[in-house]
C-alpha positions in Angstrom: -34.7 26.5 18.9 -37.8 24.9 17.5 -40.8 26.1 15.5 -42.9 28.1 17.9 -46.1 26.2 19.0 -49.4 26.6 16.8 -51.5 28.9 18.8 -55.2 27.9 18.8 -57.4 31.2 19.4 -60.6 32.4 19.9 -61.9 35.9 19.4 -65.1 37.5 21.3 -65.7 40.7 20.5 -69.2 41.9 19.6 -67.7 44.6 17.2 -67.3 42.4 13.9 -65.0 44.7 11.9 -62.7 44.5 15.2 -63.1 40.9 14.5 -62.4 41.5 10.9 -59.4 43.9 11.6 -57.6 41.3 14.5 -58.2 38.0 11.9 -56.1 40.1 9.1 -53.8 41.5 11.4 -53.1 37.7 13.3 -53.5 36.2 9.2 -50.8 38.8 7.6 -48.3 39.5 10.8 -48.5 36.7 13.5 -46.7 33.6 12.7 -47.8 30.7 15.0 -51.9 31.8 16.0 -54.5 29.9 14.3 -58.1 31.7 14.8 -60.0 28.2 15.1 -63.7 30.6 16.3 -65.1 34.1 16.9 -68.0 35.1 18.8 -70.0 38.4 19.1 -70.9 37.6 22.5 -69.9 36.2 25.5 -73.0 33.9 25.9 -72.4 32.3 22.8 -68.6 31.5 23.8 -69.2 30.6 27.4 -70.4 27.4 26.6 -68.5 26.7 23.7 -64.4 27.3 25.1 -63.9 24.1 27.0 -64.7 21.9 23.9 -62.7 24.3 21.7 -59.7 24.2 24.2 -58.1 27.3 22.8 -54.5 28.4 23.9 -55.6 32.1 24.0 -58.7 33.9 24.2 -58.8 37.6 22.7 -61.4 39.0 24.7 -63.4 42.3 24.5 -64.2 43.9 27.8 -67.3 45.9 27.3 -70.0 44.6 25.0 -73.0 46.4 25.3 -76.1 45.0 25.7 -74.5 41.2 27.1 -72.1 39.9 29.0 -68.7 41.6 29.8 -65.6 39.7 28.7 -65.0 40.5 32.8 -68.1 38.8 33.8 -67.4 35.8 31.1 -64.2 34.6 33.0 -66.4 35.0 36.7 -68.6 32.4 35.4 -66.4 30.1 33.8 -65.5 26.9 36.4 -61.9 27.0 35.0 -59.3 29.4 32.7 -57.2 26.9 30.9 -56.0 29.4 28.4 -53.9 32.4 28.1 -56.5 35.9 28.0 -55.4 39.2 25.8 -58.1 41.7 26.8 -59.0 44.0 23.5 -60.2 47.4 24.1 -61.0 50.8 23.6 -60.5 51.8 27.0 -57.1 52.2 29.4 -58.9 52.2 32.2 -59.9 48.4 32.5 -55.6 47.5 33.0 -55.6 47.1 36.8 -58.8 44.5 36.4 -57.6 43.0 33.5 -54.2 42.4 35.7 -56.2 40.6 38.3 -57.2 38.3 35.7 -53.2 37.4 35.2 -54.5 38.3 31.4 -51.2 38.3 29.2 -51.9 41.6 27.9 -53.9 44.5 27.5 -54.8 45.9 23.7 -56.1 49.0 22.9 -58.5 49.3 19.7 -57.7 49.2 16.7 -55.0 47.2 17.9 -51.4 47.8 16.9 -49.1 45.1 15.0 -46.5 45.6 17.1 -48.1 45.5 20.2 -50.3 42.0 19.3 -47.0 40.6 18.2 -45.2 41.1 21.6 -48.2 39.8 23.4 -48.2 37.1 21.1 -44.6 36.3 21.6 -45.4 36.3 25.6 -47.8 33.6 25.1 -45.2 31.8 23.8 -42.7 32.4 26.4 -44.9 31.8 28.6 -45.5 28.0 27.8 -41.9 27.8 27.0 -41.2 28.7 30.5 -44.0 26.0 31.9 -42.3 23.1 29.9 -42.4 21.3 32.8 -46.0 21.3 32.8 -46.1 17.8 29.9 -43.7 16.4 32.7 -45.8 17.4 35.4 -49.1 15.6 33.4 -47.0 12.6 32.7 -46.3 12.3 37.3 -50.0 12.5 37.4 -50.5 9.3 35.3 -47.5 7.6 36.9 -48.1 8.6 40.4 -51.7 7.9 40.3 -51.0 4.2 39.5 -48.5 3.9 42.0 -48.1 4.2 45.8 -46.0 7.3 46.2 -44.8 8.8 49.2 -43.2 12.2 47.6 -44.8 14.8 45.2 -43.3 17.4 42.9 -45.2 20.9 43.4 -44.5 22.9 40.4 -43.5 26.4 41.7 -42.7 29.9 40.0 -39.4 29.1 40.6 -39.2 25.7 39.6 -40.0 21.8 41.6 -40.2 21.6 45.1 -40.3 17.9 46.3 -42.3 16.9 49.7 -43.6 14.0 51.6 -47.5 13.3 51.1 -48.0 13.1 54.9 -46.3 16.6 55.8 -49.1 18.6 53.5 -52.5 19.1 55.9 -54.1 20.5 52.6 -54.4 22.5 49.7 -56.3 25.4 48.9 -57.4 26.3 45.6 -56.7 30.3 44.5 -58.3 31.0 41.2 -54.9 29.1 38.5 -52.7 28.9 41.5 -52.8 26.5 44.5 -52.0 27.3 48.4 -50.2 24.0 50.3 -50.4 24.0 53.4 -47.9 22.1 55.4 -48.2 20.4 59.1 -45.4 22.7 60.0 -47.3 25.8 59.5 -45.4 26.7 56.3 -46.9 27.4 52.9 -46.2 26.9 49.4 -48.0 28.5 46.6 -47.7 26.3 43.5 -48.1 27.3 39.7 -50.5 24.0 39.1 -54.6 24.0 39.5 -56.5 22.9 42.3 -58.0 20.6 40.2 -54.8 19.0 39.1 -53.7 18.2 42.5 -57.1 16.8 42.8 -56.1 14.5 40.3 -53.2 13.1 41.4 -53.9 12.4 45.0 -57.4 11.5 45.1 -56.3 7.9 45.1 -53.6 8.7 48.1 -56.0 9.9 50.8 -56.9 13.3 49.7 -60.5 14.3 49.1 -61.9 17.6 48.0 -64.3 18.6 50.5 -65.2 21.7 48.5 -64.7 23.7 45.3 -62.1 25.5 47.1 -59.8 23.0 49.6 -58.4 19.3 49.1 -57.9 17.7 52.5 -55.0 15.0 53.5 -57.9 12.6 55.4 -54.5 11.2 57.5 -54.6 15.0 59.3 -58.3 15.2 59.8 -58.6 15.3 63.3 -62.6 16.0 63.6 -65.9 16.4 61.9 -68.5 19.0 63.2 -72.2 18.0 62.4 -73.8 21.5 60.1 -75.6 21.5 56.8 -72.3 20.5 54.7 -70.0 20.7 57.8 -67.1 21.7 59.1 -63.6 19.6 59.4 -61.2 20.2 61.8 -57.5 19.5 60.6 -54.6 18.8 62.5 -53.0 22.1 62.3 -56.0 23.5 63.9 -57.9 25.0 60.6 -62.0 24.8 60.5 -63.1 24.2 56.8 -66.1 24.1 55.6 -67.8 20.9 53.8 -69.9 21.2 51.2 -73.4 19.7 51.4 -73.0 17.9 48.3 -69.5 16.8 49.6 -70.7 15.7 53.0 -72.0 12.0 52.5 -69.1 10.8 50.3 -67.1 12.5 53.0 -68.1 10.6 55.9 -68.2 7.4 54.1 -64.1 7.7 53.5 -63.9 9.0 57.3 -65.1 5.5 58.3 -62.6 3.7 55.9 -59.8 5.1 57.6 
């Protein structure tokens, strides 16, 4: 087995001997985790994450007087890193699960403990090595007429035509398919990613939260943004800013 990945990380805590006391404990006891920033607030990190592109955030929950760690990841448009909530209280877990965080520490947090969330991290993107393979399809793909896709899935790649999937709906990292049959897949991949790769193949995102095959759009009801129609029978809504480009592609077709 190879080296372990170096771990870029960012700390927000607005306690700075925390800061202090998870920087000596990552320094001294965690092999592959390089601390590359750390905030004392969530406003100054919001705007500051997607340039840093860290692997893993250490986040606090409650910091008094600003934004929650909680109400950091609400507002952020994606989470393209692993989250380790830090705290001083248990009772956050259950909401700290629905953020698929990677673990939950309590303050002052244990060596042990940040070394076995640390070596989930890396398990983790060990067990998504597919997803280089699944970023080098999207360039390849995208250049070329395809008439298959792989859909990364928790268990592994699924392979299906272009025209049997009606569309895709985005749900927060994960993505809902949705096939002309009526069946569904839920893939491991982004919204966004999809996005990516079939733009160019007669998909459009008619909304932060669906991408549409235009081949099973069936009809087009006049509103402030809209509403489509697809061929398996499901109303979604357009959004306003979505609705020009929209019908402009509808009359290509």
């Amino acid at each position: 087995m190879g080296t372990p990945y170096q771990l870029k990380a960012v700390i927000i805590d607005d306690d700075e001997f925390s800061c202090f006391h998870l920087q000596d404990v990552i320094k001294h006891k965690v092999g592959n985790v390089d601390v590359i920033a750390v905030f004392n607030s969530a406003e100054d990190a919001i705007g500051k994450l997607s340039s840093l592109k860290p692997d893993v955030v250490f986040l606090d929950v409650e910091m008094p007087g600003g934004m929650s760690g909680f109400d950091m990841l609400k507002k952020l448009p994606a989470i393209n890193f692993e989250i380790i909530f830090t705290t001083s209280h248990e009772h956050y877990a259950i909401r700290a699960i629905r953020f698929s965080a990677i673990d939950y520490l309590l303050k002052p947090v244990n060596v042990t403990d940040l070394q076995e969330a640390v070596s989930r991290v890396n398990e983790k993107r060990s067990s998504n090595a597919d997803l280089s393979l699944w970023q080098m399809e999207v360039v390849t793909q995208a250049k070329t007429k395809i008439e298959n896709l792989a859909i990364p899935t928790m268990e592994g790649l699924l392979f299906i035509g272009l025209d049997d999937i009606v569309y895709c709906e985005g749900d927060d990292r994960y993505t809902k398919i949705y096939l002309h049959d009526n069946k569904m897949i839920m893939s491991s991949r982004t919204l966004g990613s999809f996005e990516e790769l079939l733009l160019s193949h007669g998909f459009f995102r008619i909304h932060k939260s669906h991408l549409i095959n235009l081949h099973h759009l069936k009809k087009y009801l006049k509103g402030e943004g809209g509403q489509v129609i697809m061929a398996n029978g499901t109303a979604l809504d357009v959004s306003r800013r979505k609705k020009d480009e929209l019908l402009k592609l509808v009359s290509q077709f």
